[in-house]
C-alpha positions in Angstrom: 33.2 53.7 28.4 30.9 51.0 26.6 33.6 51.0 24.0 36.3 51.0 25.5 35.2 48.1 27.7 34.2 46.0 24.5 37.9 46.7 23.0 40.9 45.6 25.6 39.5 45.6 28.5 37.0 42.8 28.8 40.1 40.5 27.8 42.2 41.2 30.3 43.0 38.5 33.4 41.6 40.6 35.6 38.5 41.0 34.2 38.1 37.0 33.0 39.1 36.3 37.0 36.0 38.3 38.0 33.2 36.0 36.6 34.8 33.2 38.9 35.4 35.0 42.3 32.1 34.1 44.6 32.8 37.0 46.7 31.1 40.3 46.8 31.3 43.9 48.2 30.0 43.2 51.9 32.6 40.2 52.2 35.3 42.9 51.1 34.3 45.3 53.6 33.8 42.6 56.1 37.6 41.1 55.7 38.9 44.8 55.8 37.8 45.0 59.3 38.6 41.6 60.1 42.0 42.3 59.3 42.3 45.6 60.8 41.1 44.4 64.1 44.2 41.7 63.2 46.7 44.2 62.7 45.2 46.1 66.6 46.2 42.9 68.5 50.0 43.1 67.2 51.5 45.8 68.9 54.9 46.7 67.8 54.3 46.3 64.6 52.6 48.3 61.6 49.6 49.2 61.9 48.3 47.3 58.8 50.3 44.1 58.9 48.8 41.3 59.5 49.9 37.8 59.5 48.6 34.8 57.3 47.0 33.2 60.4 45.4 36.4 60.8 43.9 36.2 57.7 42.9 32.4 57.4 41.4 33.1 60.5 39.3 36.3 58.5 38.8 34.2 56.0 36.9 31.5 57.8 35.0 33.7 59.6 33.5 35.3 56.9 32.7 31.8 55.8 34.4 32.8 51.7 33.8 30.1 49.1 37.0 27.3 49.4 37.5 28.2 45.7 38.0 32.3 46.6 40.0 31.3 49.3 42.6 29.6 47.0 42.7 32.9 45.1 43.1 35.3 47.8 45.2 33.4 49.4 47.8 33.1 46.4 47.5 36.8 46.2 48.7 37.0 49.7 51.3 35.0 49.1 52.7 37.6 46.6 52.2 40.6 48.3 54.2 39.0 51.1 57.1 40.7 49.8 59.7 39.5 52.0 58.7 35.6 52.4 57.9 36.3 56.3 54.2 35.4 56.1 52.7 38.8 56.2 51.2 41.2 54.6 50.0 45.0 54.3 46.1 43.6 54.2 45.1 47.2 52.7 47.4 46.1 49.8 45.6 42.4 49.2 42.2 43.7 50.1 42.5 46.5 47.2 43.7 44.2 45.1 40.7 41.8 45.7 38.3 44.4 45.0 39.1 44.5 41.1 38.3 40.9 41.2 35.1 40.7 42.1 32.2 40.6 40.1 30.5 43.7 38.4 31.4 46.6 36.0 35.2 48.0 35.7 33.2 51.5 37.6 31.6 49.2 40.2 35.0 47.7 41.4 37.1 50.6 40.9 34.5 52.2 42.9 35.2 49.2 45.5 38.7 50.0 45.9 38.4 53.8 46.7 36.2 52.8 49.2 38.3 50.3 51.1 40.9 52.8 51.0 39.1 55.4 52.4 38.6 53.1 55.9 37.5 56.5 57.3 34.9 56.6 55.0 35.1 60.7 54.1 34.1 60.3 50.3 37.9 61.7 49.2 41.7 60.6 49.5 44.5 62.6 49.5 47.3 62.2 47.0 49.0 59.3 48.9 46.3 57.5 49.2 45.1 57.8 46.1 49.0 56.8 44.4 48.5 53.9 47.1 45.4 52.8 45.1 46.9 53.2 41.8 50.1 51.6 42.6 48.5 48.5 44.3 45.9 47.7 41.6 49.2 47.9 39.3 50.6 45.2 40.9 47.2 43.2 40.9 47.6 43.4 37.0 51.2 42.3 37.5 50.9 39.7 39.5 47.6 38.1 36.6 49.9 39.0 34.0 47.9 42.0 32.7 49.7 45.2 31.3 50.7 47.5 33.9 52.3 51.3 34.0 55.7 52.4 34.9 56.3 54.0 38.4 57.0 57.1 36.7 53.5 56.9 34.4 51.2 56.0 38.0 52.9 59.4 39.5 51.6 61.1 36.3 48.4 59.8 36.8 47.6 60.7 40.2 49.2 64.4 39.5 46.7 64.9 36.8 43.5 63.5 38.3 44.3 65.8 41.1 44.9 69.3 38.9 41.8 68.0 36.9 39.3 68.2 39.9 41.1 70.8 41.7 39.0 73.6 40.0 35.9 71.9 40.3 36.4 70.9 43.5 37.1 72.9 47.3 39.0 70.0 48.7 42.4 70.8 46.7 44.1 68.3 48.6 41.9 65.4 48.4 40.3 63.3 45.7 36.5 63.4 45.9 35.9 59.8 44.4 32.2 59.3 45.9 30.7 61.4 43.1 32.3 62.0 39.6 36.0 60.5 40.7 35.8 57.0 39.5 34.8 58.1 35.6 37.9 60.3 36.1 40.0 57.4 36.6 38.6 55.3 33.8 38.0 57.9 31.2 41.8 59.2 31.9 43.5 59.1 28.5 46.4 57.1 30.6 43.5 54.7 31.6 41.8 54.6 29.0 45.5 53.5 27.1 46.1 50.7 29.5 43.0 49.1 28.9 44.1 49.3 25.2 47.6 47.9 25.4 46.2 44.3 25.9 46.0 44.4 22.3 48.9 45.2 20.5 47.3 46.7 17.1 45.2 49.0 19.8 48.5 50.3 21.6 49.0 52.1 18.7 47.8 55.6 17.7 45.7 55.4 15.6 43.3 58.3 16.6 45.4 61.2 17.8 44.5 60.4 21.7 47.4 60.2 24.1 48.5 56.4 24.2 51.3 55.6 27.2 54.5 54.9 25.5 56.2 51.2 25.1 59.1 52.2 27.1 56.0 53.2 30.6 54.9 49.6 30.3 56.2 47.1 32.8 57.0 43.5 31.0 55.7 40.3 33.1 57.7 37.8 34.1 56.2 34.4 34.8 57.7 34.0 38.6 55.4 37.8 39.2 52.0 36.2 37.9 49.2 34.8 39.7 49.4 31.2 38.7 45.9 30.7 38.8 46.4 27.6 36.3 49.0 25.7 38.3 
């Protein structure tokens, strides 16, 4: 892990964004409830939507820094898929939680555990493709590399048949102990964190490395903007 975060991870976006984001782990956890007590008080509609003067209104409770708020607020703005000012808030609160500060474990760590708003210590293979798929587009959206649909499905199959023996829960992924240096020391993992160099997205030791044709090219109108 120590190498692997001195080779591509620590340059990408994601990881640069993280030593500017004031926030931390209890304001996370405290906008997650915010914004699920939102999403209660619209009934009708799903049951994690949420509207962006429901989460302004999260926002300034939780009194977050002006300078996060400009963040989070443009990475509302693109999960608002269909331009009608809301939002799945599990999809923007996950993909907060990779931005703020502490190690690439810490934050993953983070993210399982907003997922899991029940709290059980696992998440079942939805869930966990949930995870994986929304911290994708997190990457997308700050221009990082990301993984094909087909590659994330892969994923989540085998970090489920990898804990299956060691674990009773056969359908559920026990994150709380062991889980999270699953994820990251996944040879697919461990190969996305590499393709932010090019010279390092090829083998050059043997190890599995995701092929050119799973990784999803950027497009400027997808990023973050975090420089306009």
């Amino acid at each position: 892990m120590g190498n692997m975060m001195s080779g591509g991870a620590d340059r990408l976006a994601l990881v640069a964004l993280s030593h500017v984001i004031q926030c931390r782990r209890a304001e996370l956890m405290g906008l997650r409830a915010e914004l699920q007590n939102a999403s209660l008080a619209h009934p009708g509609t799903s049951k994690t939507s949420v509207t962006r003067k429901d989460f302004d209104h999260a926002l300034s409770t939780l009194n977050i820094e002006d300078s996060d708020c400009e963040i989070f607020d443009r990475l509302f703005t693109l999960f608002d898929k269909t331009g009608a000012g809301k939002v799945n808030y599990m999809e923007v609160v996950v993909g907060l939680s990779v931005l703020v500060p502490g190690t690439l474990n810490n934050r993953l760590l983070l993210a399982f555990e907003i997922t899991d708003d029940e709290g059980k210590g696992y998440l079942d293979k939805s869930s966990l493709l949930f995870l994986l798929k929304t911290l994708n587009q997190t990457c997308n959206f700050l221009g990082d590399p990301t993984l094909s649909p087909e590659v994330l499905e892969e994923l989540t199959e085998s970090l489920f048949i990898s804990t299956q023996e060691a674990e009773d829960l056969t359908e559920a992924f026990r994150y709380a102990d062991s889980g999270v240096g699953a994820v990251v020391e996944h040879p697919i993992f461990e190969a996305w964190l590499r393709s932010k160099d090019e010279e390092e997205t090829k083998d050059a030791g043997g190890g599995l490395i995701v092929p050119e044709e799973h990784m999803v090219k950027n497009t400027e109108e997808d990023r973050l903007g975090l420089d306009k």
